[in-house]
TIMIDREN-576492 format. One record per residue (C-alpha): x, y, z; chain; residue in one letter. Coordinates in steps of 0.05 Angstrom, whole numbers, plus 5000, padded with zeros to 4 digits. Each point is the difference from the previous one (the first is absolute). Example, Ala and Ser with C-alpha at 12.3 -4.5 7.8 and 13.67 -1.06 7.14 Angstrom:
2
PT	X	Y	Z	chain	resn
PT	5246	4910	5156	A	A
PT	5027	5069	4987	A	S
! end
This chain:
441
PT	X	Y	Z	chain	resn
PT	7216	6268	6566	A	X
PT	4988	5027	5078	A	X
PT	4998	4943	5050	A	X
PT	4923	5023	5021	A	X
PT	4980	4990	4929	A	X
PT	5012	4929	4997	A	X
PT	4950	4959	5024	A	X
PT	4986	4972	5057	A	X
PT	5024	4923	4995	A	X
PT	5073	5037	4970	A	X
PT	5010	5046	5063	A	X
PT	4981	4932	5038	A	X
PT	5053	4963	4970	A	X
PT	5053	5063	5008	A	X
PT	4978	5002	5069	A	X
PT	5022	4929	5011	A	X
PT	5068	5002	4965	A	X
PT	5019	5062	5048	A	X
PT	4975	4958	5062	A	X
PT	5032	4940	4974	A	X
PT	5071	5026	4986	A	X
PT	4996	5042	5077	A	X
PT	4983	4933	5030	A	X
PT	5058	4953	4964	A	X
PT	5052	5065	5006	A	X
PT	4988	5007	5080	A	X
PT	5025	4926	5000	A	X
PT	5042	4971	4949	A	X
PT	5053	5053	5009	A	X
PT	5014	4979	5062	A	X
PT	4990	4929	4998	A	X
PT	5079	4995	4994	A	X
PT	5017	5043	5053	A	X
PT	4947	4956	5044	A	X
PT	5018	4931	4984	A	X
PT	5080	5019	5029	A	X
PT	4993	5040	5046	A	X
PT	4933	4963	5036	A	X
PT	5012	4933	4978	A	X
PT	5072	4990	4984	A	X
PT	4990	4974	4937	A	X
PT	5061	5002	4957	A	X
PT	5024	5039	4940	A	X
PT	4989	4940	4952	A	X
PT	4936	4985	5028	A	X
PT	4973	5074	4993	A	X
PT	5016	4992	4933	A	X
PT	4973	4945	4979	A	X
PT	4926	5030	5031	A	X
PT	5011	5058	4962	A	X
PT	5015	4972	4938	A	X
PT	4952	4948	5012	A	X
PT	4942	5056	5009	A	X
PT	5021	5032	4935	A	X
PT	5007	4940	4960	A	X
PT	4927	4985	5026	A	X
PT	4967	5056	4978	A	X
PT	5043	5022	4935	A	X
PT	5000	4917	4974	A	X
PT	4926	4995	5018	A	X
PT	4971	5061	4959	A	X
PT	4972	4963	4939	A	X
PT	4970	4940	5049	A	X
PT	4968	5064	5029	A	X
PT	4974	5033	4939	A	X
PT	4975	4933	4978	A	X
PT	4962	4988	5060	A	X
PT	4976	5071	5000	A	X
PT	4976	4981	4926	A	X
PT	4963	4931	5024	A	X
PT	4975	5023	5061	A	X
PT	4981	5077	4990	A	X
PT	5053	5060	5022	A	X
PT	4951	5012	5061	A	X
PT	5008	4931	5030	A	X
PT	5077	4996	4984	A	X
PT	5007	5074	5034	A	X
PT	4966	4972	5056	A	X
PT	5037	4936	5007	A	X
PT	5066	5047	4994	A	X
PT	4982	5043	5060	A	X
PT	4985	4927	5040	A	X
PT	5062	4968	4982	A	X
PT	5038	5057	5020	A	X
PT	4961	5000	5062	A	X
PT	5020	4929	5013	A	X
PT	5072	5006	4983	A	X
PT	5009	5064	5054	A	X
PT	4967	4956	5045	A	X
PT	5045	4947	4984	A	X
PT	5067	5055	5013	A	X
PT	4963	5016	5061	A	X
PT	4998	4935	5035	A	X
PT	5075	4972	4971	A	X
PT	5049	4992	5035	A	X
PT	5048	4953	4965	A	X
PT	5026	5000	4927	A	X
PT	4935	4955	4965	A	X
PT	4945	5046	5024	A	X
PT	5051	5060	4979	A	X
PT	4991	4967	4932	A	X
PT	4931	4982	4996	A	X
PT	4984	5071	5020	A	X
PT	5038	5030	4944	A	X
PT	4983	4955	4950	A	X
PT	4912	5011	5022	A	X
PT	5020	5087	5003	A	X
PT	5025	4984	4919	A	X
PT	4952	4960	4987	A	X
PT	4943	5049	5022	A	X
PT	5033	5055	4952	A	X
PT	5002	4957	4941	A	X
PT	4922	4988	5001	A	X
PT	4984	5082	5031	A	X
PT	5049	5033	4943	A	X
PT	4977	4961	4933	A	X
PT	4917	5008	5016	A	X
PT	5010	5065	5018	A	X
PT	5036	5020	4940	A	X
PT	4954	4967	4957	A	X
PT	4941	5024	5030	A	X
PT	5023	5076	4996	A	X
PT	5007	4987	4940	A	X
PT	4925	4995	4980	A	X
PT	4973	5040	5050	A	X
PT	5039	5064	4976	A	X
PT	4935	5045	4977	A	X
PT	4986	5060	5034	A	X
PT	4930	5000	5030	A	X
PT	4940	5017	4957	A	X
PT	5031	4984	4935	A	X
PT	5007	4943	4947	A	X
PT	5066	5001	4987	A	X
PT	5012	5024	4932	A	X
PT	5061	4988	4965	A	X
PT	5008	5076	4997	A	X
PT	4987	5013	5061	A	X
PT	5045	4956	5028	A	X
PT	5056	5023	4955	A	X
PT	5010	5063	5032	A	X
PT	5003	4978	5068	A	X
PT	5050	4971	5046	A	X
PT	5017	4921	5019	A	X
PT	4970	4981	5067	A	X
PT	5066	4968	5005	A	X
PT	5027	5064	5013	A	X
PT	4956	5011	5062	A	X
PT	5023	4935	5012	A	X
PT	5071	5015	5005	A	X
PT	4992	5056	5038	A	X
PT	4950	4968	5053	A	X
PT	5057	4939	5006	A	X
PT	5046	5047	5016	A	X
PT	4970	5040	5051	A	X
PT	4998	4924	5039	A	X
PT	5066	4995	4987	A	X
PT	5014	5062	5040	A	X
PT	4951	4998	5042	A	X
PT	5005	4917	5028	A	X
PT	5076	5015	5020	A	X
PT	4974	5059	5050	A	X
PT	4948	4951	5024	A	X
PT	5045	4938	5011	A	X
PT	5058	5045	5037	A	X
PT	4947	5031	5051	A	X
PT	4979	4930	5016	A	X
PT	5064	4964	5003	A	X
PT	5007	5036	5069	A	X
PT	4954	4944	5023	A	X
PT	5029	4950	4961	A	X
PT	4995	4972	4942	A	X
PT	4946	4956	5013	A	X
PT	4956	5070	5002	A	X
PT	5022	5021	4928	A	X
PT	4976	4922	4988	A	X
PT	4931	5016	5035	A	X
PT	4993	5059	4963	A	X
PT	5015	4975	4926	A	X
PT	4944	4948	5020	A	X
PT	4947	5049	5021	A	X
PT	5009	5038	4934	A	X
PT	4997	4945	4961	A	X
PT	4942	4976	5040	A	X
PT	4965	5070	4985	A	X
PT	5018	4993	4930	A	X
PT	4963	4933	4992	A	X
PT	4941	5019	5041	A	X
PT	4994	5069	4951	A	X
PT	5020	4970	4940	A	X
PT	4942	4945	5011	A	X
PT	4939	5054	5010	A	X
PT	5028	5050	4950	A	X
PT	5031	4963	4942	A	X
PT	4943	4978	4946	A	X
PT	5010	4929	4972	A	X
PT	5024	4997	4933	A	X
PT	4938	5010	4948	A	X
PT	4984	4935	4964	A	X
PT	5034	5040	4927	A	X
PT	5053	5044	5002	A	X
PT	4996	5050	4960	A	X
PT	5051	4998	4935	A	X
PT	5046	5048	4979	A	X
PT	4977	4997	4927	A	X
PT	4974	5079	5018	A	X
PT	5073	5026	5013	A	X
PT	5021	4971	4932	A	X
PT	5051	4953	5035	A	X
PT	5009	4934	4949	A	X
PT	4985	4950	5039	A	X
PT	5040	4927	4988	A	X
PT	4982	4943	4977	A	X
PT	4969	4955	5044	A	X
PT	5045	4946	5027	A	X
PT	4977	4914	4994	A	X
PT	5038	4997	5068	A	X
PT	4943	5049	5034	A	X
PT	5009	5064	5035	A	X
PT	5040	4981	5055	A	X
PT	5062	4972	4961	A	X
PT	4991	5053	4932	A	X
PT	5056	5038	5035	A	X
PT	5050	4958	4998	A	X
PT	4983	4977	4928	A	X
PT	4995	5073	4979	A	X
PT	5076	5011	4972	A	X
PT	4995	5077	4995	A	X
PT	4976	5005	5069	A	X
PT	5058	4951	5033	A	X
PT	5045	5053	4963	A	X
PT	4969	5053	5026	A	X
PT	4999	4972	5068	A	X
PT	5076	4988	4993	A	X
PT	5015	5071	4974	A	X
PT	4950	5035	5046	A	X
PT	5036	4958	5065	A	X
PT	5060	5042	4987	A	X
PT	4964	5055	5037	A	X
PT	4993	4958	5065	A	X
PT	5071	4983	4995	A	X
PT	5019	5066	4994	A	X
PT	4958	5028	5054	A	X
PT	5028	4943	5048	A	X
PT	5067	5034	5000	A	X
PT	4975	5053	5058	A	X
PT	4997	4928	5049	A	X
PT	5064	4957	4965	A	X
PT	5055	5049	4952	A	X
PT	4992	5067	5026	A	X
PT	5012	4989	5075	A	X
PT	5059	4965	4985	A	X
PT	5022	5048	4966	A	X
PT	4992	5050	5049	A	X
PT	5046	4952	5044	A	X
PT	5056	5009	4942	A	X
PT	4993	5073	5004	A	X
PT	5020	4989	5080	A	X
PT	4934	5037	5008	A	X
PT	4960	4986	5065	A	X
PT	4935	4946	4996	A	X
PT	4968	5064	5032	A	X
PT	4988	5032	4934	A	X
PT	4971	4937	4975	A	X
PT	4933	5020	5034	A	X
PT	5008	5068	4969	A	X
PT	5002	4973	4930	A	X
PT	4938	4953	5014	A	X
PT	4967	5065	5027	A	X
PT	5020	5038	4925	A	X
PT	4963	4951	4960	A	X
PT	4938	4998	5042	A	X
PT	4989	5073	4997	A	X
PT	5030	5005	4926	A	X
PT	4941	4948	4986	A	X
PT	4944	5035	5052	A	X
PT	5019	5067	4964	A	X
PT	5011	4988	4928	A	X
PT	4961	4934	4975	A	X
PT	4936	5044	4980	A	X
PT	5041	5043	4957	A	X
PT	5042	4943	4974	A	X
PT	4951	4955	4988	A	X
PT	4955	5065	4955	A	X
PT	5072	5005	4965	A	X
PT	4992	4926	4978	A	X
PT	4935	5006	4974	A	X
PT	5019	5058	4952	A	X
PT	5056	4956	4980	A	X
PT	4952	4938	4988	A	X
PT	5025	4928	5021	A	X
PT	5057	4989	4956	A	X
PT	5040	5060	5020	A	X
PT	4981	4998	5059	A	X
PT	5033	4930	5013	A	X
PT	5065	5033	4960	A	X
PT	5002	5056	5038	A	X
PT	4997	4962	5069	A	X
PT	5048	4955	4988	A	X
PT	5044	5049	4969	A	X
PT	5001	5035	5056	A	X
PT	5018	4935	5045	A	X
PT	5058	4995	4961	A	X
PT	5016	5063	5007	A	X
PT	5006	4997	5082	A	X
PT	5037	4928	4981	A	X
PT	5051	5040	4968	A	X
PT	5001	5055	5050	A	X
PT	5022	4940	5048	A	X
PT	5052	4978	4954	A	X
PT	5036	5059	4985	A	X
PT	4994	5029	5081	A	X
PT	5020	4932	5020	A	X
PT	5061	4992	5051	A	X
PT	5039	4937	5028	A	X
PT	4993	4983	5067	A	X
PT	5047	5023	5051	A	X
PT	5024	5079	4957	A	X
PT	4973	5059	5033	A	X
PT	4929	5008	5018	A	X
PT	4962	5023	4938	A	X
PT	4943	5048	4995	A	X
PT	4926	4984	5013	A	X
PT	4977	5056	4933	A	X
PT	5015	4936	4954	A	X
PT	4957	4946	5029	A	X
PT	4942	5052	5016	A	X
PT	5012	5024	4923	A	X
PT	4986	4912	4986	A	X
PT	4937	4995	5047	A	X
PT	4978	5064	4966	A	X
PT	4998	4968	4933	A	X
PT	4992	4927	5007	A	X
PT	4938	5020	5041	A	X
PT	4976	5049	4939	A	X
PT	5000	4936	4959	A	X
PT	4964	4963	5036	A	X
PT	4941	5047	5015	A	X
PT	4992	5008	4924	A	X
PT	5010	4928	4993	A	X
PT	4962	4957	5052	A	X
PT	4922	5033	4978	A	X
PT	5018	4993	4935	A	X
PT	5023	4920	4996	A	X
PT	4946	4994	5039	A	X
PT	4948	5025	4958	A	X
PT	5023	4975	4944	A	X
PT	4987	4926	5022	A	X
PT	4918	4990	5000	A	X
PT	5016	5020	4919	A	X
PT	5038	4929	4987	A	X
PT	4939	4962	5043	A	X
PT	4950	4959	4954	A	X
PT	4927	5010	5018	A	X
PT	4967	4937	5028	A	X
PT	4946	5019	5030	A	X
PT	4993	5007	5080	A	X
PT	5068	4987	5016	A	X
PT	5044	5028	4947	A	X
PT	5064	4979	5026	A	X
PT	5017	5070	5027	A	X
PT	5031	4962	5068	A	X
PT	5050	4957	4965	A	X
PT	5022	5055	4955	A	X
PT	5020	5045	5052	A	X
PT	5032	4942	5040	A	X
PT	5046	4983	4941	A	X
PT	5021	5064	4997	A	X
PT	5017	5007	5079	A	X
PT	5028	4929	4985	A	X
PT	5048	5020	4949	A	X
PT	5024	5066	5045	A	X
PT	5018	4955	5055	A	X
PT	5036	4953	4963	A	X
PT	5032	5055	4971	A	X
PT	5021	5031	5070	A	X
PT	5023	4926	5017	A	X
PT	5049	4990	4947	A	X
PT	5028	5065	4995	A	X
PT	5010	5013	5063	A	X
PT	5042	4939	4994	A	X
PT	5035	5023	4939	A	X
PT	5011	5069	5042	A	X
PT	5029	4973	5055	A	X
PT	5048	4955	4972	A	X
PT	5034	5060	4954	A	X
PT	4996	5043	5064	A	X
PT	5049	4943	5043	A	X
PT	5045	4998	4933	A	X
PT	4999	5075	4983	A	X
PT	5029	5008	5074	A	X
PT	5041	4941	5000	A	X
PT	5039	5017	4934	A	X
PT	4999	5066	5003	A	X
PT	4958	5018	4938	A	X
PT	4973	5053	4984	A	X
PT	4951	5033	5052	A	X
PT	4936	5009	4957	A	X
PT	5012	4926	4967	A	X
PT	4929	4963	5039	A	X
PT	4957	5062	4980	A	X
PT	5018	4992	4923	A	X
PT	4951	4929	4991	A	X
PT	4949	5053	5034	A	X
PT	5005	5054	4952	A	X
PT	5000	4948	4944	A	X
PT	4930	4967	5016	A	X
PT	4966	5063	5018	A	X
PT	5027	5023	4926	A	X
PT	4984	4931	4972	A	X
PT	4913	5006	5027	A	X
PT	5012	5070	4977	A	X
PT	5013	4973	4920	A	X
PT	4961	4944	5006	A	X
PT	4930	5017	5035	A	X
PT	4972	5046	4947	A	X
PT	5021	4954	4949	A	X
PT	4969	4943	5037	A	X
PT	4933	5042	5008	A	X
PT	4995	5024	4924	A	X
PT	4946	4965	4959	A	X
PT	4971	4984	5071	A	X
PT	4983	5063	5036	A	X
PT	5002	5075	4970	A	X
PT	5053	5032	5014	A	X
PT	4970	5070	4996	A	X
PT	4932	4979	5043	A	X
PT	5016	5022	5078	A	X
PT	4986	4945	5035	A	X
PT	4942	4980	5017	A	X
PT	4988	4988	5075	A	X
PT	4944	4953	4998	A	X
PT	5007	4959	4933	A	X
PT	5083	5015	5010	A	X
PT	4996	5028	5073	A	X
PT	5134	5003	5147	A	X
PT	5121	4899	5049	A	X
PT	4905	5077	4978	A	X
PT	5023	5037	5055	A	X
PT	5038	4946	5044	A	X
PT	4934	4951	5002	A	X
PT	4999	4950	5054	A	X
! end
């Protein structure tokens, strides 16, 4: 569906994610470079904030869904752009280790409550204007989740730019300025974003079978949902696969004796790949409906896994070619276009209704949950056969193998876990089964 044909409290909500992801992206980047070079912190120190920020945000999802499901996704996406507020503020007057911390920690913290609500409230606000919503209707259109990867991503681009022009006054300015646009974020969001009516509307209309309602109540059915955990599990393959640009792939550049210089170059490839080509993708994984779709995108993950492998070269031989590791981007961000919409889509179809809160929140934080969990430990498992693979000489490609067998593993097992729960020849549905989304913060 055309972004001007959604309604109103939709291009709201797209608006924010875009002003949201320029205002952490002019900052976080950085924060690194800042914390050495200004205030002498240490290499262990840097990376215990970092790691401290992600942890935050990525282990905190599901306490953010479930207190966007208790309190109402508008007051939890307002609390999110405050807390972030507080914790830039916090960055901006440290100047030891602890407030370092405490800074990181609050800037996580804010994205766990802003990603969840928002999610979840896209989710049921995806109607265009001046219509009901039919089931057939909606078929034949695409996810708002694609507009939402596309408007992430254009922050992504974009907050970088921002955040380099101001680091000429510091980096205290870039602080400033992430404040102010998360300052005009809250102040817009307040006026222009409706409180949540009293009944959601259900998704009986879309013919999505909707579970069973849970004794533990909305906010825990989740986690007491077995085909959803599994899904979750599966579906968090995609996250760790896309976290390869930031962790595998520049050190692999380094084994190709290639300069860091090209590292930007490669970042550059997948934003325009995904600027460019996630309408088109995304109306290519409609035809295919959800089930294929989720094959297909993995598949193709694998396939730039395997691309990796087989191009793969020791450290220290003669400098190897750049064609390979474009030829991985290329694919492995392929995958994910198809890939991200469609997971997330498919999630409001597991979510019992329960009336004005249905539980959306928590849902959606599981699923960020289980992607960051997934990032966490097999990053670790990555690392580790990298430091043997070198050490012993094996062969090259040996760390990329576990990659290509996950992504193959979601690919086999996601349409099997969504038969008998979702029709597999239905498109999915953006607003009863409406974008890691494009690189949400």
């Amino acid at each position: 569906m055309p972004f001007r044909d959604h309604r109103p409290e939709t291009r709201t909500l797209l608006g924010a994610q875009l002003v949201f992801n320029i205002g952490f992206y002019a900052v976080v980047p950085f924060l690194a470079g800042a914390m050495g070079t200004e205030y002498g912190l240490g290499a262990a120190a840097i990376g215990l904030v970092l790691g401290a920020r992600t942890f935050s945000q990525q282990g905190m999802f599901l306490l953010g869904g479930m207190l966007a499901d208790r309190w109402g996704a508008r007051r939890a996406i307002l609390t999110g752009c405050l807390v972030r507020i507080v914790g830039y503020a916090t960055l901006a007057a440290a100047s030891d280790f602890a407030l370092f911390l405490l800074g990181a920690v609050l800037t996580g913290a804010g994205g766990a409550l802003f990603s969840p609500a928002l999610e979840s409230r896209l989710s049921h606000a995806d109607r265009p204007a001046g219509t009901t919503g039919s089931g057939s209707e909606r078929g034949s259109r695409r996810s708002v989740f694609v507009w939402l990867a596309i408007t992430g991503e254009i922050g992504a681009v974009l907050g970088p730019v921002v955040g380099s022009f101001l680091l000429g006054w510091g980096f205290d300015a870039a602080l400033t300025m992430g404040i102010g646009v998360f300052a005009a974020v809250t102040v817009l969001l307040w006026y222009l974003l409706p409180a949540e009516p009293e009944h959601l509307p259900p998704d009986r209309e879309a013919g999505v079978p909707a579970a069973a309602p849970s004794a533990a109540g909305p906010r825990w059915a989740c986690l007491r949902d077995r085909r959803f955990v599994v899904f979750c599990a599966l579906a968090g393959m995609n996250m760790l696969a896309y976290n390869q640009l930031y962790f595998a792939v520049p050190i692999e550049l380094s084994r190709r004796g290639l300069d860091g210089a090209w590292l930007g170059a490669l970042f550059l490839l997948a934003s325009v790949l995904t600027l460019l080509l996630q309408l088109p993708v995304s109306t290519a994984g409609l035809r295919m409906g959800p089930g294929r779709a989720l094959a297909v995108g993995f598949v193709l993950e694998a396939g730039a896994f395997t691309l990796a492998a087989v191009t793969s070269m020791h450290p220290g031989t003669a400098p190897g070619s750049m064609a390979p590791l474009m030829g991985t981007v290329t694919v492995l961000i392929l995958g994910h276009m198809l890939l991200t919409p469609t997971i997330l889509s498919l999630i409001p179809s597991f979510v019992p209704v329960h009336g004005p809160a249905s539980g959306r929140g928590a849902y959606y934080g599981l699923a960020a949950t289980c992607g960051g969990i997934a990032v966490l430990a097999g990053n670790a498992v990555l690392g580790q056969l990298l430091d043997l693979t070198d050490r012993h000489s094996w062969w090259p490609g040996t760390p990329w193998v576990p990659l290509s067998a996950l992504t193959l593993l979601a690919a086999a097992a996601l349409p099997v876990v969504l038969r008998g729960h979702h029709s597999d020849t239905r498109p999915a549905d953006p607003s009863a089964a409406t974008g890691p989304a494009g690189r949400t913060r």
